[in-house]
N, C-alpha and C positions, 0 to 999 in steps of 0.2 A: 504493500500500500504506500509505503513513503516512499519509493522507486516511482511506484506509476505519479504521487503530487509531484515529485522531485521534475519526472519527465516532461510534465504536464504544463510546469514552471518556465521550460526553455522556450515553449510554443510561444510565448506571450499571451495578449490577452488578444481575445476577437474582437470587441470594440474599436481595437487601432489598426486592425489589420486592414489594407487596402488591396484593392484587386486591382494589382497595374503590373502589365505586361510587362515582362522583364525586357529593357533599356527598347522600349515599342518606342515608334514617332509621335502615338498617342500620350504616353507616357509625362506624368506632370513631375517638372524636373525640381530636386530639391534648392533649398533659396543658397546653399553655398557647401563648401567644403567636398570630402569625398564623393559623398552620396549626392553632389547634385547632378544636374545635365540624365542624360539615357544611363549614361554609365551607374549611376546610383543603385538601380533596383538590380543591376547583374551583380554586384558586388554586397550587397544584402544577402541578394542570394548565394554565392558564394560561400561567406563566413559562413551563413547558417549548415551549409553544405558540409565545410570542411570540418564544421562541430560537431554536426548532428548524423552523416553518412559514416556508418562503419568503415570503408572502405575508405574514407579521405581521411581519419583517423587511426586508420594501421599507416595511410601515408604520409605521415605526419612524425608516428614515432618511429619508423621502419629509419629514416634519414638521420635520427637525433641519436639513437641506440647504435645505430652503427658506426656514426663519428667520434661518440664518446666512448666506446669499446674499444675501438682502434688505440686513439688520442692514452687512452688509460690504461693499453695494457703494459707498457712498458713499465709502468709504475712498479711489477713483478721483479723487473732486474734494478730497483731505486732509479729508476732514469725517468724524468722529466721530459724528454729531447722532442715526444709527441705532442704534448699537450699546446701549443700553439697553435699547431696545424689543423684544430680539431675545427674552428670554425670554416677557415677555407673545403676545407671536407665534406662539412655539412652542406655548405652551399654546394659543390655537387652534387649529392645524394638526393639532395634537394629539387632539384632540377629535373633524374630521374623519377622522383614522384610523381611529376605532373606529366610526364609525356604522354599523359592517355586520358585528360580528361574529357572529352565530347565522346570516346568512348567507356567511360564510364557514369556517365548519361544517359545513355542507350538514346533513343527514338525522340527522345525532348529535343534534338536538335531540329525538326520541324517548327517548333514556336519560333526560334530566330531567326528558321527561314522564312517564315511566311509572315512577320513584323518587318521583315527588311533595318534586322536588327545586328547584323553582323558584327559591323566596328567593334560597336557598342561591347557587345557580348564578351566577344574577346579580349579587348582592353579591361573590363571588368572582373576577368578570369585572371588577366596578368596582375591586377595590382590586388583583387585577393590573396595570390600566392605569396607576395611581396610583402602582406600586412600580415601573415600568418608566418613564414618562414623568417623576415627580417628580424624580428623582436629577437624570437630563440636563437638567431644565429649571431646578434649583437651580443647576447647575453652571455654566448658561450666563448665569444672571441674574450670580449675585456675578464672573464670569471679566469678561464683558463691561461691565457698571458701572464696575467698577475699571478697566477696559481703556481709555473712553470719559472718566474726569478729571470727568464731570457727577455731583458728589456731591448735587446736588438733587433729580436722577429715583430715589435711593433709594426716597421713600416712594410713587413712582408703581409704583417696579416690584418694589418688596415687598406692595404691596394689589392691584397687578391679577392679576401670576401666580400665585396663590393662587386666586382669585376663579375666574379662565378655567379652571385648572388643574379645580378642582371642580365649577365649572359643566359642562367637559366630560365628566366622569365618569358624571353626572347625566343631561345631553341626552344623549350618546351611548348610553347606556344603553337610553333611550326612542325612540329613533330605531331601533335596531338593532332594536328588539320591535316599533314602531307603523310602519315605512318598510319592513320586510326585502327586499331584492333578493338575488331567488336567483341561486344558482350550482351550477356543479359542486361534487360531494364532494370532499374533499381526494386521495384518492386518485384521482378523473378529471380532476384539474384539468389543464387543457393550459399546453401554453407560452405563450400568447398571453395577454395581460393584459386585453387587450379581451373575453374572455371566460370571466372570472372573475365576473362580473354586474355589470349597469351602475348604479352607485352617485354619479354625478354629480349628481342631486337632493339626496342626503342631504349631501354632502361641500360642497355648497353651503350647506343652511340651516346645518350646523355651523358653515360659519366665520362667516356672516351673526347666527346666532345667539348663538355664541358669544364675540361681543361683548356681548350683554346682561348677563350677570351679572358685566360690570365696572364699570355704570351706578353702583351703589351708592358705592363708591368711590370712582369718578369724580368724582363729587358733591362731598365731601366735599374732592375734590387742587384741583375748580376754585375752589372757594371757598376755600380754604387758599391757593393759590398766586396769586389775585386781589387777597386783601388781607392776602397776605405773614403767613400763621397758621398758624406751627410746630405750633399742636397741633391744628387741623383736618387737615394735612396728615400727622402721625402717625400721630393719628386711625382715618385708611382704611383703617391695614394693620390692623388687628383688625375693622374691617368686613367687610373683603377675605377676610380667613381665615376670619370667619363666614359671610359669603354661598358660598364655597366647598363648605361641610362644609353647612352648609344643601338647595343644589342638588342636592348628588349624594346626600346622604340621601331627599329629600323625590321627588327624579325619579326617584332609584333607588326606592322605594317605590310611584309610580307606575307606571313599569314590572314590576315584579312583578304588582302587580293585572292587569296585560294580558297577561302571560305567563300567570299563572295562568287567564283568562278565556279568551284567544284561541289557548291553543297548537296545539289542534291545527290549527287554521286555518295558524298558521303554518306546521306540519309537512304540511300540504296542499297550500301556495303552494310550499316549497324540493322537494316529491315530485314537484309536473306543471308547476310554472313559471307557477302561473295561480292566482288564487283561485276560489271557490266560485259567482261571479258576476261572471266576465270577462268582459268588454267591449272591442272594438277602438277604438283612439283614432285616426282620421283628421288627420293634420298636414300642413296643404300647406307646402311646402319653403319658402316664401316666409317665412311663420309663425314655423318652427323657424331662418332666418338672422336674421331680424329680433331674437325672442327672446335667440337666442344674443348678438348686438350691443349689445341690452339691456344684459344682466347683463355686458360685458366692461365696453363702455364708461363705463356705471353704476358699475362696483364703480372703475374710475380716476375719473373725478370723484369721486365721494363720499367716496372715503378718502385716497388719498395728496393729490387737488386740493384737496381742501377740506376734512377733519376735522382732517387734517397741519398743514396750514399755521395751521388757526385755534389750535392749541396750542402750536405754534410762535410764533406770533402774543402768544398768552397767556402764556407762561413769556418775552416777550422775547429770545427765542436771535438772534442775528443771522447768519443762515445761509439761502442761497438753494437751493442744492442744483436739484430738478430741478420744482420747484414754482412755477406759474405766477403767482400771485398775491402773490410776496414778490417778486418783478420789477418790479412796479408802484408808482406813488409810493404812499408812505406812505397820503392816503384812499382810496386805490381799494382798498388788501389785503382789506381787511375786505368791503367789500360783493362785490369776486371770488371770495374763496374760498367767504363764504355763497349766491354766484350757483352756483356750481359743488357747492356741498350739496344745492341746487334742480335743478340737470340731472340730478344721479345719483339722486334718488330719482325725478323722471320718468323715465328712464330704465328704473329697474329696474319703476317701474307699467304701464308701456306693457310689458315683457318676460311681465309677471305677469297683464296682461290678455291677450296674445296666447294664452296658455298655459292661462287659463280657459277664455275663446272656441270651445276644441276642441270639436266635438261630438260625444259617442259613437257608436259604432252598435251594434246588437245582434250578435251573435259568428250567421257563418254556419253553414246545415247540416254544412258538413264539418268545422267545428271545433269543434260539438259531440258531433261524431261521436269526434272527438280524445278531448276530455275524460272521463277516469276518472271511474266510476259512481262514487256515496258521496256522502254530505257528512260535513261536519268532525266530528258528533256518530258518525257511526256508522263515521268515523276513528279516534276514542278508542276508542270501545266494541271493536274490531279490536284496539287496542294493550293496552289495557286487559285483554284475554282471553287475550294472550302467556302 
């Protein structure tokens, strides 16, 4: 009984509730702040989403648990040496959370096509994620800095968690329009997580990705912390903050253009689980372990064996932790860890050519038997005629 008041409590009250189409042209726009303009009621909804949807709330802590796990397990061997790193981390993981959200949605994407609510929607999807991931990921940068005694990695982790932070706003944005992996509607969604839609392509290129947009910066802390340059290393965090609000402007704007181009297609692929011109991909098993070994193995060399240690290396820390190449006499560090920045990206080439390799086949008699008459134009024109 005090679960169902408690639950009963978050709805609010019905008296206040208003019935306006989310960021619709009808739509009466609030007198300021976040919530005014169309963007308002998308990002209402939104919060209420990412609070009240099971599924936006594993994706929520899935990013936090796995950065502060990382960030703290070192803490085992008395080393400190992660904990800095934990907010830039989060903002990756970060990023991977959201690469699917109009596919986890399901079929609701029809309201904003047929409000001629695109922008709107989208942009309200971005700066939700921004007001829910921002806070915890400020929190975790200044908690852990301070927690960690390294008053150096300041300007690394005031220019890169900005950077990722925004970058993923941006990619994931574009991922969730140009990748969507359907699912069930939220209302059919079942218990099983495995069958929510299989979104491990996209939650990969996110975190793969979503290291690029802290290249910039990056730039800027190597050369700063190479020849010991307070104001190179300053520097980054205002690169850092503009490469952020850059991405997810600029990605968020591209995405719109596809939503607005390709939506109904989209509402076509979350309706029959197929697009317009499916195709069956044949993967011999052999292939798909291979690949998988790929991208495991791959992503430990290249990052913790050898991106780790080369900056490690670079900032002078003297800390061996669980990294193979700071084991080694003083000349061999250098050419082990760049040896093992060589294995992980063959590694993932060899994963990425397997994965090419596939060769389609054409979708048999009985599954086009399957497949719902229509195509995507005369989709709209259906929705369109509501």
């Amino acid at each position: 009984m005090l679960l169902l008041l408690a639950w009963s409590r978050t709805l609010g009250s019905p008296r206040r509730a208003r019935a306006t189409i989310r960021g619709s042209r009808n739509a009466r726009p609030a007198r300021g702040g976040l919530f005014a303009g169309r963007t308002g009621p998308v990002l209402r909804k939104e919060l209420r989403t990412w609070w009240r949807d099971p599924l936006r709330t594993q994706s929520v802590f899935v990013p936090v648990v796995w950065a502060l796990g990382t960030a703290l397990l070192p803490l085992t061997f008395d080393s400190k040496l992660l904990l800095p790193w934990a907010a830039p981390a989060l903002a990756v993981m970060a990023g991977a959370a959201a690469s699917n959200l109009y596919g986890q949605d399901g079929t609701a994407l029809w309201m904003t096509l047929l409000t001629g609510s695109e922008r709107a929607d989208l942009r309200g999807r971005q700066l939700g994620y921004l007001l829910i991931f921002g806070p915890i990921t400020l929190v975790v940068a200044v908690v852990c800095t301070i927690w960690s005694g390294q008053t150096w990695t300041w300007p690394w982790v005031l220019a890169l968690t900005p950077a990722m932070l925004g970058g993923g706003a941006g990619l994931g944005a574009l991922i969730s329009v140009v990748a969507l992996a359907p699912g069930p509607d939220a209302h059919k969604r079942p218990d099983n997580p495995l069958e929510h839609g299989d979104t491990t392509g996209q939650a990969n290129l996110m975190v793969w990705g979503g290291l690029v947009p802290g290249i910039p910066a990056g730039v800027l802390l190597g050369f700063g912390t190479a020849y010991d340059n307070a104001f190179l290393l300053w520097a980054a965090v205002p690169v850092g903050v503009a490469t952020g609000v850059f991405l997810a402007w600029w990605l968020g704007n591209v995405a719109v253009g596809r939503l607005e181009a390709r939506g109904s297609e989209m509402l076509f692929l979350m309706r029959t689980g197929r697009t317009s011109k499916s195709v069956k991909i044949d993967v011999p098993k052999r292939t798909v372990w291979v690949s998988i070994l790929g991208w495991t193995l791959g992503s430990i060399a290249l990052f913790p064996q050898g991106i780790v240690p080369m900056i490690v290396l670079l900032v002078g820390v003297e800390v061996k932790s669980w990294f193979l190449a700071l084991y080694l006499p003083g000349a061999l560090r250098w050419p082990a860890a760049a040896g093992m920045v060589l294995i992980g990206v063959w590694l993932y080439w060899i994963a990425i050519k397997l994965t090419m390799m596939s060769k389609p086949s054409p979708p048999s008699d009985g599954d086009a038997a399957v497949a719902p008459a229509g195509t995507p134009e005369t989709q709209r024109a259906e929705f369109e005629s509501v």
